[in-house]
N, C-alpha and C positions, 0 to 999 in steps of 0.2 A: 858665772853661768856657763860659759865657753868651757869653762876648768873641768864643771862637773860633765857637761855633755862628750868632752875627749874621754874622761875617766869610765862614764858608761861604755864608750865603745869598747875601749881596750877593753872593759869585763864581758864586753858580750862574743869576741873576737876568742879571745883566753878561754871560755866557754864552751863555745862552739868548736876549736881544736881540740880540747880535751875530750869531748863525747867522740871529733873525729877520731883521734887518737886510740881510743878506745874499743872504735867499733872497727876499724885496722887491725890493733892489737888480735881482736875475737877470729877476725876471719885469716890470720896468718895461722894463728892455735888450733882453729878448724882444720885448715888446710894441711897440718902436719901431723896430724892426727888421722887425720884421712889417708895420707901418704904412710905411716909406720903403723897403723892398723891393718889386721885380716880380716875380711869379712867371711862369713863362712863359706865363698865361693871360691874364696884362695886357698882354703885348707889341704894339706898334701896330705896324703895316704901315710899311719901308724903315727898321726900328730897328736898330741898331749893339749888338753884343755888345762890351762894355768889360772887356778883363782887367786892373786894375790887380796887378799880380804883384812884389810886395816882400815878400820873404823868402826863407826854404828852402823849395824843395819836397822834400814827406816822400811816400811812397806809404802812411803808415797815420798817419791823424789822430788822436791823442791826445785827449781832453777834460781840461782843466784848470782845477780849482777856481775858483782864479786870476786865470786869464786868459782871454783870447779868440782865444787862437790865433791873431791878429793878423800874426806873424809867420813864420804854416806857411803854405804852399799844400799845397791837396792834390791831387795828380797826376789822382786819378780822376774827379775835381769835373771839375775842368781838361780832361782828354779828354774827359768826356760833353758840356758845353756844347757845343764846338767839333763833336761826333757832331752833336750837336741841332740848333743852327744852323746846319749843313750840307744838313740836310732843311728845314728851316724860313721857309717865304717870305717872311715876316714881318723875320729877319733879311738885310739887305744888306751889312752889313760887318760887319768886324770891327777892334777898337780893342787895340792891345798896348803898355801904358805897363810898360818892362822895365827902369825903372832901377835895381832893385836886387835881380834873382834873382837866386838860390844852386841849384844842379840837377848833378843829374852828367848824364853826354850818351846815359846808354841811358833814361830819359823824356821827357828833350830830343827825341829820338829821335820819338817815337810821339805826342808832339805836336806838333812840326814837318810829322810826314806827314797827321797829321789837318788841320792850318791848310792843306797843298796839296790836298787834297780839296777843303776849303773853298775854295777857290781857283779849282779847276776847273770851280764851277759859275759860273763870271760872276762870283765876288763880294769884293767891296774888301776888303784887308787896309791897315791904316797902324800903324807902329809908331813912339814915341819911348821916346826916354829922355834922362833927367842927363846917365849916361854907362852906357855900355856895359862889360859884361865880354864876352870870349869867349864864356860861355854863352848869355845874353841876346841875345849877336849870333846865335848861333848859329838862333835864333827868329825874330830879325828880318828876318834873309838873304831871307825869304819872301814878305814885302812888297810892296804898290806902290809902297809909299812911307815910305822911313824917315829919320826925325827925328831931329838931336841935337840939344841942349843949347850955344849958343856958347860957354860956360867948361865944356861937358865936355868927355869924349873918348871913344877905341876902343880899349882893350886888347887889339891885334889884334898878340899878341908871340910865339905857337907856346905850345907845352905841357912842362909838367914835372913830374917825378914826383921830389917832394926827401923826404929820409930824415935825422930828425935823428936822433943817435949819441949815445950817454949813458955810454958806456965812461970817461971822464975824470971825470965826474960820479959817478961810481959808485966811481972811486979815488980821488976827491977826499973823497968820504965814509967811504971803508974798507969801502965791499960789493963783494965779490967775485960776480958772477954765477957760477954752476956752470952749465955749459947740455951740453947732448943735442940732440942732431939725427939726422932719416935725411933725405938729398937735398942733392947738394952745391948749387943752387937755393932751398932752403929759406931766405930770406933773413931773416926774421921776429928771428932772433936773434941777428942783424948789429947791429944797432943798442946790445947793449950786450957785444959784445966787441971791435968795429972803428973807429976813426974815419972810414972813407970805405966803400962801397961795394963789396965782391969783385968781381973781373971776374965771374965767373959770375952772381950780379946784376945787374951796371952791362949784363953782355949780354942777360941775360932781360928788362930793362926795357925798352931799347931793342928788341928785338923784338916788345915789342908799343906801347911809345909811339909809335913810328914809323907805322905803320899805320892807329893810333887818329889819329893827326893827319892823316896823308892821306886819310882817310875824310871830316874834320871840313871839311879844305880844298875836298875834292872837291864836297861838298854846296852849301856856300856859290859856289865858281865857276860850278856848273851855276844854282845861284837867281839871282846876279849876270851873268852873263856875262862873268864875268872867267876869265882860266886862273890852273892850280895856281900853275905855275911864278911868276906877276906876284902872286897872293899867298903865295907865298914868299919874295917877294923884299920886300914890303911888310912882312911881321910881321921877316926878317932888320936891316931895316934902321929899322923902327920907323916907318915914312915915311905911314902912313897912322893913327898918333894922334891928331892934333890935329884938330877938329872941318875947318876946312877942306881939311888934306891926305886926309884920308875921303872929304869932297866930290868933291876932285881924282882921287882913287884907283876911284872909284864904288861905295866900301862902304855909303854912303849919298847921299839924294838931295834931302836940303835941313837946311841951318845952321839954326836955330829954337827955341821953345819949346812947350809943350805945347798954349796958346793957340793957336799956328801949325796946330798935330796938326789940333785940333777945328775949326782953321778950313775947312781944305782936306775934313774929312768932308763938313762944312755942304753945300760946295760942293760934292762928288759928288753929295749925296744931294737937296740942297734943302732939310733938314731934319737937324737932329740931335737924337735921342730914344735916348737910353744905356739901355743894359739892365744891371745886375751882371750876369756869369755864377755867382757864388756862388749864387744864389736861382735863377737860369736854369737852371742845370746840377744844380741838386740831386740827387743820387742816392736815388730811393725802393724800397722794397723790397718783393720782388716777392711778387705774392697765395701766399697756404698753398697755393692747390690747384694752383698753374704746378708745373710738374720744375724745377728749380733744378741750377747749376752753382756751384756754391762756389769762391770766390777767398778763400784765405788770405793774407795779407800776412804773411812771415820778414824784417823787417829788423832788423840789428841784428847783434853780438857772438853766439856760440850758447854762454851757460853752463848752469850749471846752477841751479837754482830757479824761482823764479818771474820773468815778463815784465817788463818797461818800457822806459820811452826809449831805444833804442836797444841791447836786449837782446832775445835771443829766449830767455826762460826753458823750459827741457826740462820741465820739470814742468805749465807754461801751457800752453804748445804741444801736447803730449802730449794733454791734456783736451781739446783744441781739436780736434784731428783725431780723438780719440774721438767725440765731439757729430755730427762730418759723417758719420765712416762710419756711426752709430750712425740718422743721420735718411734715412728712404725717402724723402725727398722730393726730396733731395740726390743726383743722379744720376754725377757728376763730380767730379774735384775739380782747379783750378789752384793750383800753388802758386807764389808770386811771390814770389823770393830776391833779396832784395838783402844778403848778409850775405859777411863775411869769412872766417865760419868763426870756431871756436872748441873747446872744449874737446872733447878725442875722446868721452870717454863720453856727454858731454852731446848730441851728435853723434849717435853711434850709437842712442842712444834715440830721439832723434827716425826716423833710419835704419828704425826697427824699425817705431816707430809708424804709417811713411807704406807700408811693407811690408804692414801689415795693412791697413790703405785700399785698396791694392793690389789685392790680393786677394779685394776685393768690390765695388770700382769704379777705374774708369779713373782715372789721376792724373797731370795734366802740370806739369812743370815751365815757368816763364817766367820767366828770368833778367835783371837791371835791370841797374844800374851792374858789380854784382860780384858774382860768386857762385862765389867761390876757396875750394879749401883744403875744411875741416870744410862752408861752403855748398857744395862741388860735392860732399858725400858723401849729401849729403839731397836734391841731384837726381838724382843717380845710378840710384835706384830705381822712378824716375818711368817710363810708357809712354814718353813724349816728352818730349824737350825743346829750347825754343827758346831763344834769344840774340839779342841785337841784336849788329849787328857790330863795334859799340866795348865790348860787355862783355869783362870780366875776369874769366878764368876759369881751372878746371887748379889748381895749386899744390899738386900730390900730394902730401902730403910732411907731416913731425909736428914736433915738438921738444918740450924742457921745458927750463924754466930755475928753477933754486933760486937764492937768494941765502945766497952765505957770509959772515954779519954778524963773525966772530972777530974781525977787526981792529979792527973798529966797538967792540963792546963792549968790545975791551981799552982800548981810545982813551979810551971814557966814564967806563970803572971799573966796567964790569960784571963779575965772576966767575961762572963756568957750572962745576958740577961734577954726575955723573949715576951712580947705582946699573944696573948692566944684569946682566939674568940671560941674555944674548946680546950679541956683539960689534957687534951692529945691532940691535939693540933700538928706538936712536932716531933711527934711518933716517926718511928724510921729513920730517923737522921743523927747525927753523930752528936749524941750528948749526952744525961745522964739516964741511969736505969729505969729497964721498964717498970711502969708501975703494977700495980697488981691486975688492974683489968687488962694491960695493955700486955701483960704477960700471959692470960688466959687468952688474949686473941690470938696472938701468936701461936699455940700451944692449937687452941682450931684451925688455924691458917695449914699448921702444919700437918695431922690428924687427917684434913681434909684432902690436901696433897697426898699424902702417906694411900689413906685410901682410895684414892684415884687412881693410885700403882698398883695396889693390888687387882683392882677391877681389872686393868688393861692386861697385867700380867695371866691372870684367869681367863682370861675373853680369847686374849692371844692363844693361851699354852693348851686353851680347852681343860680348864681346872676346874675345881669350885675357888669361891674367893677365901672358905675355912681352909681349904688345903694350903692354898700361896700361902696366909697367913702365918702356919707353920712352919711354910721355909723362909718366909723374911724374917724384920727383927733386925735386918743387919748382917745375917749370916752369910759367911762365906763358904765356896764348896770349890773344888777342882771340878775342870769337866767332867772327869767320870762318876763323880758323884752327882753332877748334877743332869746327866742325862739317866742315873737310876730315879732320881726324884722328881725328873719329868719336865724338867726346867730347859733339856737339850734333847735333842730329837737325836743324833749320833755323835759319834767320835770322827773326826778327818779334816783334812784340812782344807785348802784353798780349791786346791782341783776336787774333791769331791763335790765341794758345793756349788762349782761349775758348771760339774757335770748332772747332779739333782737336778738345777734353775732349765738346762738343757731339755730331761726329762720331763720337769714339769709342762716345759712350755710346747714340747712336744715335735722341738728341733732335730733336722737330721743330720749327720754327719757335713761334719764342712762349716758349718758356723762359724762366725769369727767372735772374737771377745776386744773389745774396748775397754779401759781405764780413765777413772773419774779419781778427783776432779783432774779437766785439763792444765798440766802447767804453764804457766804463762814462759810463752820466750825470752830472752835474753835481751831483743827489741824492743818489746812490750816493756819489759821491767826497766829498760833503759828510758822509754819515754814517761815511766809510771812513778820512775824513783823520788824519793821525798826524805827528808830527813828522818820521821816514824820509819820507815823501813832501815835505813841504817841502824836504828837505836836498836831495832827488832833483832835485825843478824846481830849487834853484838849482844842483848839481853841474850839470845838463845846459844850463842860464843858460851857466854859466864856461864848460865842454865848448866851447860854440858859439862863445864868445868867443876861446877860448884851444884848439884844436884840439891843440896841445902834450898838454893834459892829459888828452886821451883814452891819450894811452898809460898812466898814471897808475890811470887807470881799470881799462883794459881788464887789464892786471898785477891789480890789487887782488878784481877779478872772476874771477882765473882759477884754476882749479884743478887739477892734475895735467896730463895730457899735453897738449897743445895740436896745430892744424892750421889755424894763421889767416896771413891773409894782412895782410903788415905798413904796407902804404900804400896811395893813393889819388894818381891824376892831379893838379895844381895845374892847373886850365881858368882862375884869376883875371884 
């Protein structure tokens, strides 16, 4: 008894050092950060704003016990420096080391138009990198002057949107998918009853990958001086990857290293004095007594529960939009979708909750990479809303999928036998197929859902509900098509819809803007930590690693009807 009471202390002792440990560790890394960071109060006159940009960029920054978020960019950080150095006499250039972003092209977007801003006042842009993706290029296009890497190169190959199929995998194992659909479009459940792509797919994609490419070409020929058609014919033929056929092609404008970068600043400026933009660009939050316009951040999967990586929990979310309508200070609200969509109810709750925001203040929609499916039923009820013209949007349309494990478990040697005081009794739950009636319920269950969407869609958009009907089904559209077919109110991106919410609400200069949801501290997560949250950061470790096993996920998180959209552009 003595044995085990000594042995609890030493664990509670060992315990309690390592949180101290830890929380030492946090505030010496603070403190030296604080000490080799410039805030922009330090910045010296002809300084260079330095983005070094290696990793994903997220539009809502997590805090992680952990880690140091090392390998997030955060979009907002990232457009305000670039606002600020725009105004900023103090900055003369700007420094873009892009070797190894990850971004989709509707943020790309809105910081590319910020760096031409920049641009237009007089002031230097130089960009390098390793190597270039598409994306990164897509940044660097803007330049005076861009740099590569002699053993890199330019992923400069067109775009693709690939769909892997799990239907062989799934009879390899003996699970029978049972699936329900409305919308011959709705492709989301292709993937585990087909091995290739439905024409009405392989055509919806190509209606809008097409567009979103020439939009992406367009930009770059106009930054370069190049036409569509020579880089088209450049990324067909692969003829402008290698560091010097770039050169030859004029996607860039000198073979070099990083060294090279900073040399050539030197010698604009006469001086080279780098600023971080992390510490530059900080986002600070705006005084109690300014009017405020609230930005939410929805990225993510939409289920139900509670929030995280790459979830927008209906239960979160819900509280979250309580807090804004609920605060006077809060005059607006934007809400910035970057999400697939997801479960209908989880969906409609949200639906509901941004209805009563609604109702007592102005509420815009601002749509990012994607905002398909179950995301366009939570813009739908917004005053406005905007899109960039490579988002993805539309995919009217629902499905469900059960899995029928019968074969599985006869395979294993499981035996399943069941008492019912009903012929469906145990309907809904993991066993053999539906029967016929239970199949036709399903088939209204979802009918009924389906038309629920189009109502709100209509109500929202100010349609009739024949007109929605013609653009759901499942189809997909880019923003510019869908703001001709009435589905988006304009083209722009984060700051325009800011500055709409502003209008609406009839705010005058000087407003502050807030960011939702609030991250939790490094404190907080210290006293909150739990084994699930470890599992969480590494599942979303693998997730990043292994993109595959988002669908793994995204199945495992889902519950009942569904309204998601099933893939994402390949820009690599």
């Amino acid at each position: 008894m003595r044995l085990k009471h000594f042995i609890k202390q030493v664990f509670t002792v060992a315990v309690g050092f390592l949180i101290s440990l830890l929380a030492l560790c946090g505030i010496v890394v603070f403190g030296l950060l604080k000490l080799t960071s410039k805030d922009s109060s330090q910045v010296e006159n002809n300084s260079v704003l330095a983005f070094s940009m290696h990793g994903r960029m997220i539009e809502w920054m997590p805090i992680s016990l952990f880690g140091s978020n090392g390998e997030m960019i955060d979009f907002k950080v990232v457009k305000n420096a670039i606002h600020q150095a725009t105004k900023d006499s103090r900055i003369a250039a700007i420094y873009l080391d892009l070797s190894y972003l990850n971004a989709g092209l509707a943020p790309l977007e809105e910081i590319r138009e910020a760096l031409l801003t920049f641009k237009k006042q007089g002031k230097t842009i130089i960009a390098y990198a390793d190597s270039y993706t598409q994306q990164s290029y897509y940044l660097a296009s803007v330049a005076d002057e861009i740099l590569l890497n002699p053993s890199g190169f330019l992923a400069f190959k067109g775009f693709a949107a690939t769909v892997h199929f799990y239907t062989r995998l799934c009879a390899y194992v003996s699970i029978k998918p049972v699936i329900f659909r409305i919308g011959a479009y709705k492709s989301a459940v292709e993937p585990y009853c087909l091995t290739k792509m439905s024409e009405e797919s392989r055509k919806d994609t190509q209606a809008y990958l097409q567009p979103t490419y020439d939009h992406f070409l367009t930009q770059i020929g106009h930054s370069r001086n190049i036409s569509v058609a020579m880089l088209k014919e450049h990324a067909d033929h692969l003829s402008a990857v290698l560091p010097n056929d770039a050169l030859s092609a004029g996607l860039i404008t000198k073979v070099g290293y990083e060294t090279d970068a900073k040399k050539l600043l030197k010698e604009k400026l006469q001086s080279l004095s780098l600023v971080n933009y992390k510490a530059y660009g900080a986002l600070k939050a705006p005084s109690d007594s300014v009017d405020k316009i609230a930005v939410l951040m929805a990225e993510g999967v939409i289920v139900d529960g509670s929030s995280g990586a790459g979830y927008i929990g209906a239960h979160d979310f819900v509280k979250t939009l309580k807090i804004i309508q609920e605060d006077s200070r809060i005059k607006a609200l934007v809400l910035r979708i970057n999400s697939p969509g997801g479960g209908v109810m989880a969906s409609d709750i949200i639906w509901k909750a941004i209805e009563e925001v609604k109702a007592v203040k102005s509420v815009v929609a601002s749509m990012s990479c994607v905002a398909a499916s179950g995301g366009y039923s939570i813009a739908a009820p917004c005053n406005y809303i905007f899109a960039q013209p490579t988002t993805i949007t539309g995919s009217i349309g629902i499905f469900g999928i059960f899995p029928d494990s019968t074969a599985l478990m006869h395979k294993i040697g499981i035996d399943r036998d069941v008492v019912k005081t009903a012929p469906s009794a145990d309907c809904f739950t993991p066993r053999l197929s539906f029967s016929e009636l239970e199949s036709k319920l399903m088939y209204k269950m979802l009918q009924s859902s389906y038309d629920d969407f189009l109502r709100k869609v209509a109500s929202g958009r100010g349609l009739s509900v024949a007109c929605v009907e013609k653009l759901a089904g499942g189809r997909v559209y880019t923003g510019s098509v869908a703001q001709s077919n009435g589905l988006v109110d304009e083209l722009g991106g984060l700051d325009a819809a800011i500055a709409k919410a502003a209008s609406l609400a009839k705010l005058p200069e000087g407003y502050g803007i807030c960011y939702f949801p609030r991250s939790k501290t490094k404190l907080e997560h210290l006293l909150n930590y739990t084994t699930h949250t470890i599992k969480m950061e590494v599942c979303d470790a693998l997730v990043a690693g292994y993109p595959i096993l988002n669908h793994y996920r995204i199945l495992s998180k889902s519950h009942g009807v569904q309204a998601i959209f099933p893939y994402t552009i390949d820009m690599d």
